[in-house]
C-alpha distance (Angstrom), angle and dihedral (degrees) to the residues before:
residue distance angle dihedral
X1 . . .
X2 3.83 . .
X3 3.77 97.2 .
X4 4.10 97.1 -160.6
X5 3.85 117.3 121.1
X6 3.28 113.6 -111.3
X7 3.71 115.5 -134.9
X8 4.01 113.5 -94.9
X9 3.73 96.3 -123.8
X10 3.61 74.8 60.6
X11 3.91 104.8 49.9
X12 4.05 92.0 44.3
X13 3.38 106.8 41.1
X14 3.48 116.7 25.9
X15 4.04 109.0 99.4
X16 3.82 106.9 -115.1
X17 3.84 112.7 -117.0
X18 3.71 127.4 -121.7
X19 3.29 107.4 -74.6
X20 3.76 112.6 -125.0
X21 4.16 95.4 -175.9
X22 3.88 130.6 27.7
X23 3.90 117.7 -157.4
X24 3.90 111.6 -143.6
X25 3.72 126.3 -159.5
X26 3.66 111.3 -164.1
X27 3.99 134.9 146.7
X28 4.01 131.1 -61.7
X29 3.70 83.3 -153.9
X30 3.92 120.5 63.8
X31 3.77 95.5 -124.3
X32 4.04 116.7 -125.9
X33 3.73 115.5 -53.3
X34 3.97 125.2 -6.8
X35 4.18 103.8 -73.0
X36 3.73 84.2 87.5
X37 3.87 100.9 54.4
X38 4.05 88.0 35.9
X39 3.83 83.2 60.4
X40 3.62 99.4 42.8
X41 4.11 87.7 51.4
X42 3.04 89.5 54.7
X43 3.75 105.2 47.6
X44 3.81 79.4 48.5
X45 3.92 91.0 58.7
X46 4.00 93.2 41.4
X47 3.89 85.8 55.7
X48 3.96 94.2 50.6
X49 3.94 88.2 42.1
X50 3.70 95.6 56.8
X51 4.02 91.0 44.2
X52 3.94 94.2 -118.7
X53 3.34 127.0 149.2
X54 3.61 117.9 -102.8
X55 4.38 119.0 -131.7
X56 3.61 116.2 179.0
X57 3.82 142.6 139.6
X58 3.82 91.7 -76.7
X59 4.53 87.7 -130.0
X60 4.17 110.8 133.0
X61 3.82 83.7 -150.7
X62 3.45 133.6 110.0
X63 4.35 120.0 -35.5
X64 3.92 82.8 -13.9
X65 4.11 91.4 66.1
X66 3.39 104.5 35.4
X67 4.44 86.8 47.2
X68 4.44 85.0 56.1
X69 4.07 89.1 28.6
X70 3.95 88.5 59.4
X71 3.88 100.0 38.2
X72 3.86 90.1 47.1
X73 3.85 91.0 52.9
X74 3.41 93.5 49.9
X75 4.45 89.8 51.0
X76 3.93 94.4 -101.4
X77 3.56 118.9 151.0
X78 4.39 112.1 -118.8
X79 3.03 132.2 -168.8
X80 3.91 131.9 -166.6
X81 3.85 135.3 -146.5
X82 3.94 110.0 -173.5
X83 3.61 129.9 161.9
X84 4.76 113.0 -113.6
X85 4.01 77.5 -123.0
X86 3.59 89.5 66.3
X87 3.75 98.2 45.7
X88 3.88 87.9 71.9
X89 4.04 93.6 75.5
X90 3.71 106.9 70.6
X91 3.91 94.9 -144.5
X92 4.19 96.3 53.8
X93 3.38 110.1 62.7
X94 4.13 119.8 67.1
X95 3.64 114.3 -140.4
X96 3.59 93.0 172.4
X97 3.78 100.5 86.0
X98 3.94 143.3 90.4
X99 3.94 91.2 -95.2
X100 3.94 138.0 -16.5
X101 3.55 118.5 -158.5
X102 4.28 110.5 -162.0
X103 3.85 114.4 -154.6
X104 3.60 128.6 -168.4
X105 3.51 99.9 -108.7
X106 3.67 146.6 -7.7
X107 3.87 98.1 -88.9
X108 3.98 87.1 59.7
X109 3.60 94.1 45.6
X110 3.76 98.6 54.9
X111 3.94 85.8 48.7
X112 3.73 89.4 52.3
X113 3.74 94.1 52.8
X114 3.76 92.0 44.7
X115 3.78 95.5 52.6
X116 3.75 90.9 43.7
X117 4.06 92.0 45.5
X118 3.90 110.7 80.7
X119 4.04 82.7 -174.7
X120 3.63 133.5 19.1
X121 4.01 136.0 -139.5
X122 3.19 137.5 -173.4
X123 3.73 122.6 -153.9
X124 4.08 125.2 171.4
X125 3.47 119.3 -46.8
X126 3.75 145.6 121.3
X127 3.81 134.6 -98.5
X128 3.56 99.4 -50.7
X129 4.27 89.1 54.3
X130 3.81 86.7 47.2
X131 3.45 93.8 45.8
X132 4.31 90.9 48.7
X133 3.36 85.5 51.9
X134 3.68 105.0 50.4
X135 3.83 92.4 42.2
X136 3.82 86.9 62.3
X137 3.68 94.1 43.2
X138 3.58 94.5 51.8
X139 4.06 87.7 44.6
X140 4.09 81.5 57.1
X141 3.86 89.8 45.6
X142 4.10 87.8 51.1
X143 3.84 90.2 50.4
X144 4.10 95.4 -119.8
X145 3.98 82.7 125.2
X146 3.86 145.0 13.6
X147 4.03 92.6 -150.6
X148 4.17 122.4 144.6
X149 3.46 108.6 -107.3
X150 3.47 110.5 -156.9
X151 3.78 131.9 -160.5
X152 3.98 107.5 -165.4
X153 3.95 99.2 -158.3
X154 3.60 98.8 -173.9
X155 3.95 106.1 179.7
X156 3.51 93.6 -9.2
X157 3.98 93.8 -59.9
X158 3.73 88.0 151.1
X159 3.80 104.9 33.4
X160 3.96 100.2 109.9
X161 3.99 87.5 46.7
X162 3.97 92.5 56.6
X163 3.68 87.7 41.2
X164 4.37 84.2 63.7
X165 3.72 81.5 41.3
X166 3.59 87.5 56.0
X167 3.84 102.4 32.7
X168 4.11 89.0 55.9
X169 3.67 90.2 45.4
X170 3.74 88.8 62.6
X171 3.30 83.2 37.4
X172 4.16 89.8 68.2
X173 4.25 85.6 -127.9
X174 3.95 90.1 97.8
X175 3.89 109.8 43.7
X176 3.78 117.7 -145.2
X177 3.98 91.8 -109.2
X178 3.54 93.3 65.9
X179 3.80 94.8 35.2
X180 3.81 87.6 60.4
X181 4.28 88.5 55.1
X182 3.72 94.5 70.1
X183 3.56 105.0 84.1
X184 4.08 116.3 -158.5
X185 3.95 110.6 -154.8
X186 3.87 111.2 -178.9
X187 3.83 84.8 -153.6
X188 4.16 157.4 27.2
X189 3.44 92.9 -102.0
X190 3.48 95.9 46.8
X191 3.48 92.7 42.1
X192 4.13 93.9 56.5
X193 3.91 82.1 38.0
X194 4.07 91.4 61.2
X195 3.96 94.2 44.6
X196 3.56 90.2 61.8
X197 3.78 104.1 40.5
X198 3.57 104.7 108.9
């Protein structure tokens, strides 16, 4: 990912452009009983649906495989970023779909999925989701992109993360700027709604 700030006038005012690919960052684990899955399959559909590419962590486990399982059922295009590490357990890696790229570490494969991403979301997932998700945010807040970043807070997954978000706001260690880049969506369609606001 070209790493270079890009000037402000740049970052908050230039109309995003359609966005041809969204990266998702989901869980390797399925999360406890089935709303989680149901939600990733269907995020997966909604992608296929509105002909955008698919970016993900390239794993056939857990929220990750059924997100790439669902948008390659209904014909989407997916493609996978996984680190050679996790190549060596036969149930992580997903050969199953249109191209996976294998990095040499994590660092290069969140980079990978960030330049290939023209939009981000977030569905549930544990630290390493959150942590995807913040690293892109705070690449937004640092003006190295002007990407969506996209919080899907489907029955109030997320709600004691945006209330850190908003307890270090009033804080004065999150300014409002960057507070108003993470955008909660309560659902798919308002998720694939926000990506393509411009």
């Amino acid at each position: 990912m070209n790493l270079r700030p890009m000037p402000a006038t740049t970052v908050s005012a230039q109309a995003r452009p359609t966005p041809k690919s969204v990266t998702v960052f989901c869980g390797a684990m399925p999360g406890r009983g089935t709303k989680y899955g149901q939600l990733a399959e269907g995020m997966g559909r909604a992608i296929a649906r509105s002909k955008l590419r698919l970016v993900y962590g390239g794993a056939r486990v857990g929220l990750m495989g059924t997100l790439a399982n669902a948008a390659l059922d209904s014909g989407g295009t997916v493609v996978g970023v996984i680190p050679e590490s996790f190549t060596a357990i036969p149930e992580a890696a997903h050969h199953g779909l249109t191209e996976l790229h294998v990095v040499h570490d994590m660092h290069q494969r969140k980079a990978l999925m960030a330049e290939l991403g023209d939009a981000f979301i977030a569905l549930p997932g544990g630290v390493g989701t959150a942590e995807e998700f913040f690293e892109v945010l705070t690449w937004s807040h640092l003006g190295l992109h002007n990407k969506p970043c996209v919080l899907l807070n489907d029955n109030e997954y997320y709600r004691p993360l945006l209330s850190y978000i908003e307890h270090a706001a009033v804080e004065g260690f999150i300014t409002p700027a960057t507070r108003s880049r993470v955008i909660v969506c309560k659902d798919i369609e308002g998720a694939i709604a926000a990506i393509r606001s411009p």
